[in-house]
VEXKOL-490749 format. One line per 2 residues: number of its first residue (from 1); their letters; for each residue x, y, z of C-alpha. Coordinates in steps of 0.1 Angstrom, whole numbers, plus 5000, padded with zeros to 4 digits. Example, Ala and Ser with C-alpha at 12.3 -4.5 7.8 and 13.67 -1.06 7.14 Angstrom:
REM VEXKOL-490749
1	as	5123 4955 5078 ~ 5137 4989 5071
//
This chain:
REM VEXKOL-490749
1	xx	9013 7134 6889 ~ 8991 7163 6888
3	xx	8994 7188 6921 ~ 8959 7193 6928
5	xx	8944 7202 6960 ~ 8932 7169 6978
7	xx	8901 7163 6996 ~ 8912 7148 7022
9	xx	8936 7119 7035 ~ 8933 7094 7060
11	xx	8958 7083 7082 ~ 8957 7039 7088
13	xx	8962 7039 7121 ~ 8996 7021 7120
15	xx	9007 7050 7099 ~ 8996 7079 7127
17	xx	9014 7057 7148 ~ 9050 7053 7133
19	xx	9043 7096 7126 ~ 9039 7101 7160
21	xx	9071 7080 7171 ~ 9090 7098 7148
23	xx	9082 7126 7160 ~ 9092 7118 7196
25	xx	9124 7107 7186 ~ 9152 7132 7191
27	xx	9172 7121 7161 ~ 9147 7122 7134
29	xx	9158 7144 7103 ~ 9139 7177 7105
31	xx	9126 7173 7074 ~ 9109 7142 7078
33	xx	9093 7148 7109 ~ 9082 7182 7093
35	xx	9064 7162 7065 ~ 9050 7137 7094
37	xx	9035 7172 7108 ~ 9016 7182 7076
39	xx	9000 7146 7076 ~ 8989 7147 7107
41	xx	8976 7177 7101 ~ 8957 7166 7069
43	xx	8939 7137 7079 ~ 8915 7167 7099
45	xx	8895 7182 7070 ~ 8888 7216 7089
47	xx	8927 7219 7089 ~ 8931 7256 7075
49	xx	8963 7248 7040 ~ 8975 7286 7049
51	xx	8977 7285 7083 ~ 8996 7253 7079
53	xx	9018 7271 7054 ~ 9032 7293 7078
55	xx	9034 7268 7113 ~ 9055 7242 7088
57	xx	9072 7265 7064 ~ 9062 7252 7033
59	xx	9042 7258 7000 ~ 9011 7248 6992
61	xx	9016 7227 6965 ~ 9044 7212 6987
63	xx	9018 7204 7008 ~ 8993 7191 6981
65	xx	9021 7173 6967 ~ 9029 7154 6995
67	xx	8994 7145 7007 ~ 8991 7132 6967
69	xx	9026 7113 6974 ~ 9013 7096 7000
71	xx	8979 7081 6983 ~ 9002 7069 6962
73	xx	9028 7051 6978 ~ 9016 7056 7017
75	xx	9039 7065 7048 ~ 9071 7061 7023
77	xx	9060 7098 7010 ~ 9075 7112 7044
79	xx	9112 7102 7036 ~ 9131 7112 7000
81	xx	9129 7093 6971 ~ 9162 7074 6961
83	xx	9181 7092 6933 ~ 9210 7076 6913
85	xx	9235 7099 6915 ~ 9269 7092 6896
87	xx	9287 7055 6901 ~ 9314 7052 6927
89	xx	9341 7054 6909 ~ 9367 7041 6940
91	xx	9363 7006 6945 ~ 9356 6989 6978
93	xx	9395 6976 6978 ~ 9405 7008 6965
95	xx	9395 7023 6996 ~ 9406 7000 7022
97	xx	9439 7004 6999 ~ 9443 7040 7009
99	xx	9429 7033 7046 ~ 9460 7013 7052
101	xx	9481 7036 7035 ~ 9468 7063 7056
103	xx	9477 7044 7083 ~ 9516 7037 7074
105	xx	9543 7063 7084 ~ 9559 7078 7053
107	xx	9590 7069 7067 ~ 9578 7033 7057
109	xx	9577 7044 7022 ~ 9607 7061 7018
111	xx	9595 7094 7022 ~ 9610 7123 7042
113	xx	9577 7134 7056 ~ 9565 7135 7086
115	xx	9528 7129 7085 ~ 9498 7126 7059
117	xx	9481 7150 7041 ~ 9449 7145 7017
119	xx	9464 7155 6989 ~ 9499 7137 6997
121	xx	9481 7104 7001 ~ 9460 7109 6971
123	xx	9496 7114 6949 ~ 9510 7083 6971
125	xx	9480 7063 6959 ~ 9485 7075 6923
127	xx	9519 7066 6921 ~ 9515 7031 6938
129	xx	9492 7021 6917 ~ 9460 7013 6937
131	xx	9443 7036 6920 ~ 9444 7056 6888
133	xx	9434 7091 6892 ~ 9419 7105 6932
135	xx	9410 7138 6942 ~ 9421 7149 6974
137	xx	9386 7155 6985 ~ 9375 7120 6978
139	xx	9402 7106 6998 ~ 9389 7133 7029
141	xx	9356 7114 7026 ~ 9371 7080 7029
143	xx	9390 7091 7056 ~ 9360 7104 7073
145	xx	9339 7072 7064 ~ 9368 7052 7082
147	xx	9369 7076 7112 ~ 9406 7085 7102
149	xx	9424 7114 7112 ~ 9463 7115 7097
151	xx	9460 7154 7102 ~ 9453 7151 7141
153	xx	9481 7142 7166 ~ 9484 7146 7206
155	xx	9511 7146 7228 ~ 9504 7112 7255
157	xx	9528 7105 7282 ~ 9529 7066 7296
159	xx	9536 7061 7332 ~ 9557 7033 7345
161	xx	9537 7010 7364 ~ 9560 6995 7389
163	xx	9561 6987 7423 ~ 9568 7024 7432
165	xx	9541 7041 7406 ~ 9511 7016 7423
167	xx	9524 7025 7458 ~ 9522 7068 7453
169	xx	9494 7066 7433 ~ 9479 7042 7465
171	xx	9483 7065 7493 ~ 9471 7094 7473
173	xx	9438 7076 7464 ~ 9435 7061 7500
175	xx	9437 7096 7510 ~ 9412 7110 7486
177	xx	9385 7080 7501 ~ 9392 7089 7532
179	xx	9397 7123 7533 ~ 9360 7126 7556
181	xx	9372 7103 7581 ~ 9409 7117 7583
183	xx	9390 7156 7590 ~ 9368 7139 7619
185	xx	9397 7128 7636 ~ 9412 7160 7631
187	xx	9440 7156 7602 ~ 9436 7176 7573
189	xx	9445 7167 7531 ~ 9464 7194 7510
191	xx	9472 7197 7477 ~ 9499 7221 7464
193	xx	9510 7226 7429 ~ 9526 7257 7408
195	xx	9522 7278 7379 ~ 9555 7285 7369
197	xx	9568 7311 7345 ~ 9534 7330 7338
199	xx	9550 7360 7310 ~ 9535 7394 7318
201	xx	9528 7403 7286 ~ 9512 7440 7276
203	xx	9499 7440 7239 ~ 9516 7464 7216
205	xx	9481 7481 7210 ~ 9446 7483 7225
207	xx	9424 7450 7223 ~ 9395 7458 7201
209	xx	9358 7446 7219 ~ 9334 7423 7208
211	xx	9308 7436 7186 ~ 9275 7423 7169
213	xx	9289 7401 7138 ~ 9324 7406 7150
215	xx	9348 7385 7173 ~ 9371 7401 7202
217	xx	9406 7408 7184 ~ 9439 7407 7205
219	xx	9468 7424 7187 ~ 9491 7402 7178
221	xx	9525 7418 7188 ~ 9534 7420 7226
223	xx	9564 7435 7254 ~ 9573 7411 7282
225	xx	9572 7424 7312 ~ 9592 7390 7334
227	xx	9577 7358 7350 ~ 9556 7353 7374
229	xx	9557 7318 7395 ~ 9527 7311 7409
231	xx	9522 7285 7438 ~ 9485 7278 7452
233	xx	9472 7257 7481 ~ 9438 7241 7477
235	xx	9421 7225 7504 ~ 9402 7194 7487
237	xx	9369 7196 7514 ~ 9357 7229 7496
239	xx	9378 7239 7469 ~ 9393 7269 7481
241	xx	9428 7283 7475 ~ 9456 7304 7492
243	xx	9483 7317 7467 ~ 9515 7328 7464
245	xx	9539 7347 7436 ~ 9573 7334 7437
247	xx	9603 7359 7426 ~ 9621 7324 7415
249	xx	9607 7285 7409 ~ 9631 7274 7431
251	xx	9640 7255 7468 ~ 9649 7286 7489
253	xx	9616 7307 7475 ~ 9595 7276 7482
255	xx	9602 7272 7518 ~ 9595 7309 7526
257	xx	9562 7304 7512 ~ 9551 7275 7526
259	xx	9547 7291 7563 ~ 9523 7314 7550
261	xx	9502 7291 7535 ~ 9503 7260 7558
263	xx	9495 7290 7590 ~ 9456 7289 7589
265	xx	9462 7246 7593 ~ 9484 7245 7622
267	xx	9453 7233 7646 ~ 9451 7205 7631
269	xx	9466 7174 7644 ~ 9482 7165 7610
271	xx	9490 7177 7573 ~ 9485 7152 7543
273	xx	9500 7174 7518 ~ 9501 7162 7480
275	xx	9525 7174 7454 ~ 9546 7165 7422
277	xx	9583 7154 7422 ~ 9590 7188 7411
279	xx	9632 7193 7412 ~ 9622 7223 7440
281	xx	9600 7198 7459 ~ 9622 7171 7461
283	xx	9654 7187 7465 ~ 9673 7181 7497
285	xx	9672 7215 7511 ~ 9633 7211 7509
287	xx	9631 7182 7524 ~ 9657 7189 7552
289	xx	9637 7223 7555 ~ 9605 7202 7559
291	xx	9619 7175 7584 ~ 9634 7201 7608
293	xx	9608 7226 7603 ~ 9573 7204 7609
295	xx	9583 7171 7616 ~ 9561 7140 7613
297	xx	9532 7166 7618 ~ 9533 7169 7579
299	xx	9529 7143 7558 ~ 9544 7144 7520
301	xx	9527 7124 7494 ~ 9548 7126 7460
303	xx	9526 7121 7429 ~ 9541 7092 7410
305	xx	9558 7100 7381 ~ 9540 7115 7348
307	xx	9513 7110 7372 ~ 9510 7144 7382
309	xx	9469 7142 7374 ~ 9463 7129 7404
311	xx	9470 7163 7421 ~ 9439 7177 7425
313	xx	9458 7212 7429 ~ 9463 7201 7394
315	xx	9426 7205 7380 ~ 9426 7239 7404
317	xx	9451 7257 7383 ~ 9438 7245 7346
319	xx	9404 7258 7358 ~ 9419 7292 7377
321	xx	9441 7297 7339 ~ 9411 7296 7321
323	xx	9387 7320 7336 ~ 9415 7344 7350
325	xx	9447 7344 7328 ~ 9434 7338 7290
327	xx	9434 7369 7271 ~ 9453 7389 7299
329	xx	9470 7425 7295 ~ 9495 7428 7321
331	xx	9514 7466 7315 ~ 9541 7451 7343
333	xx	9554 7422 7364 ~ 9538 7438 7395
335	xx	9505 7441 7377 ~ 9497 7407 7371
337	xx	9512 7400 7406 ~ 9481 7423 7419
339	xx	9461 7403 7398 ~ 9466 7371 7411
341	xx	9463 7382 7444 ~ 9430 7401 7438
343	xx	9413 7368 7419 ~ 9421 7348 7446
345	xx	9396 7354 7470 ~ 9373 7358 7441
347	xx	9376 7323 7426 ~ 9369 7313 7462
349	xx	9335 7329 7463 ~ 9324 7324 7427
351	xx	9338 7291 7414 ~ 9355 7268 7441
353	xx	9339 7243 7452 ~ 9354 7204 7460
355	xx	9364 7180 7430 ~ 9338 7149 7429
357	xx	9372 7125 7426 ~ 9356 7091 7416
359	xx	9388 7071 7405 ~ 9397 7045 7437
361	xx	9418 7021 7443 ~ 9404 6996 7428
363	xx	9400 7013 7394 ~ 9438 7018 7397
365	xx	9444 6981 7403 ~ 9419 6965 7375
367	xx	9440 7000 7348 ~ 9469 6982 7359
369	xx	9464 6946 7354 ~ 9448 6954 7317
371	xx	9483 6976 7311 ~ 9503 6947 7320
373	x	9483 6918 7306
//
C-alpha cells in the first residue's frame, strides 16, 4: 500500500460517532484515541498535516498511512492489526496444573520450604511431570493471569465471636451512634490508647537530603538512646489529643497519668472512656485505682479481644506515627520526649479532626451471622 498523501477522507457518521465515544471514555488506550484524533482531524480538508504533526506527535506518513488504512478497511484502521506471534507453548491444563500447584503448601509435597517461588514451582512442575521444560518467567505470567500471589503473605488475626466479643464491641458502637446525644446531655466519649516502646534512635551519620533525581538517604547504622511510652487521649467530637510520655508501660505510671489528662473533662457529668485489655489497663491495681479514684462517674469500655480497631485512639496514633515519627533523628531519650510534646498541639491545629465511624451495630450483627453461618 503506497503512502501517498490523501485528498481527503470522510467520516460515515456512525464512524465520527464511535471516535467521539472513544474518546470520552477514560479507559481508551492512548494510542487509539490518538489515531481517532487525526481522523477527526482529516475529514476537514483545510486541516494544516504539520500542524497536526506536532498537536498528535506523529509523522506524516503516519498520518497518510492511517487515513490510507482506513479507506481500506474503515474505523478498524484506529486499533492494531493482529499479529501471530509465536504458539503458546503451555497448554490450557498445563497451566491450571501449575495454578493448583501454586496453590499447595510445599509441605504437601514433601518439601522443606516454606513458600513458593517462580522459579521453585517452575522445577516442581518439571519434575512432576505436568510439563516438560518452564521458564520461571512464564510461570510469573500465569500467575499474574490467575491473580496469584505465592510471594505475598499478611499477618490476619481472627476474633472470637462469642457472647462476650458481640457484647464489647456493642456498647462501643452504641457509643460511637450516640456519641451527639450523650454530649447534649452532658456526658462525654474518650478514647485512650498507647504507643509503647518508641526507640530513640540517632543515626550514626548525617541524613543526606533529597535532591533533583535523587531520593532522601537515611544511614543505615544507628545508637539507642531508651524507650519512650507514649499514651494519648483523643476526644472523638474533634479529633484532638492530650499526651503523655510514660518512664514505664506499666499500672503504677498509668494511673499518674490519667489525672492529667482526664482534668480538662471533669465538668462533665460522665466519662465513656474506651481502651484495649492491655495487661496495664486491666490489672487490678488499675482498676482498684479507677473505682476508688472516680467512681461510676467514669465509665470503662474494654475493646473485645484482637478487636482493638475499634479504638478510635487506635487510627489517632497510626496517623500521628506517620507524619511525626517516620524518619526521626532523636540524639536522646529526652529529645524525642520534647518532640512529642511539641507535635502535640500541632497535630491538633493541622491535622485533627473527628473520624467519620460508619460501622454500626447492625453491620456488626449481619459480619457476625456470615462468620458463623
Amino acid at each position: 500500500m503506497r503512502r501517498r498523501k490523501p485528498k481527503g477522507i470522510t467520516l460515515t457518521r456512525s464512524d465520527q460517532c464511535e471516535i467521539e465515544r472513544l474518546l470520552g471514555d477514560g479507559r481508551t488506550e492512548q494510542r487509539v484515541a490518538r489515531r481517532g484524533r487525526v481522523l477527526l482531524a482529516m475529514k476537514d480538508s483545510g486541516t494544516l498535516v504539520n500542524d497536526l504533526c506536532q498537536q498528535v506527535e506523529m509523522t506524516r506518513i503516519a498520518i497518510w498511512y492511517l487515513c490510507r488504512r482506513y479507506e481500506a478497511i474503515g474505523l478498524k484502521a484506529i486499533y492494531d492489526a493482529p499479529r501471530s506471534g509465536r504458539p503458546r507453548e503451555v497448554s490450557a491444563s498445563q497451566r491450571v496444573g501449575i495454578e493448583q500447584l501454586a496453590c499447595c503448601e510445599p509441605a504437601g509435597l514433601g518439601l522443606a520450604m516454606t513458600h513458593w517461588s517462580t522459579r521453585s514451582l517452575a522445577e516442581m512442575a518439571v519434575q512432576r511431570g505436568l510439563v516438560s521444560h518452564i521458564a520461571h518467567s512464564t510461570v510469573s505470567l500465569i500467575l499474574r493471569d490467575a491473580d496469584l500471589q505465592p510471594h505475598r503473605s499478611r499477618y490476619w488475626i481472627t476474633p472470637t465471636l462469642d457472647a462476650e466479643f458481640l457484647q464489647r464491641a456493642g456498647r462501643i458502637l452504641w457509643l460511637y451512634e450516640r456519641s451527639e446525644a450523650l454530649k447534649a446531655q452532658g456526658e462525654i466519649a474518650l478514647a485512650l490508647d498507647e504507643k509503647p516502646n518508641i526507640q530513640a534512635l540517632q543515626r550514626t551519620h548525617p541524613t543526606q537530603p533529597m535532591r533533583p533525581g535523587q531520593i532522601e538517604r537515611q544511614e543505615f547504622e544507628y545508637e539507642r538512646h531508651g524507650i519512650v511510652n507514649f499514651l494519648v487521649l483523643l476526644n472523638i467530637y474533634n479529633g484532638h489529643m492530650r499526651s503523655c510520655c510514660l518512664d514505664k508501660n506499666d499500672s503504677a505510671h498509668l494511673c499518674q497519668a490519667l489525672p492529667k489528662l482526664l482534668q480538662p473533662f471533669y465538668s462533665y457529668k460522665r466519662i465513656h472512656l474506651i481502651w484495649d485489655g492491655g495487661p496495664s489497663h486491666i490489672s487490678n491495681n488499675t482498676l482498684s485505682f479507677l473505682r476508688s479514684y472516680y467512681g461510676p462517674w467514669l465509665r470503662i469500655l474494654f475493646t473485645p479481644v484482637h478487636a482493638s480497631w475499634l479504638n478510635q485512639a487506635e487510627l489517632l496514633l497510626r496517623s500521628f506515627s506517620a507524619r511525626y515519627l517516620q524518619r526521626g533523628n532523636w540524639t536522646s531519650r529526652q529529645h524525642l520526649i520534647e518532640h512529642l510534646y511539641c507535635s502535640t498541639p500541632e497535630y491538633n491545629r493541622l491535622w485533627a479532626q473527628p473520624i467519620n465511624w460508619s460501622w454500626t451495630r447492625r453491620d456488626l450483627h449481619d459480619w457476625a451471622q456470615k462468620k458463623l453461618s
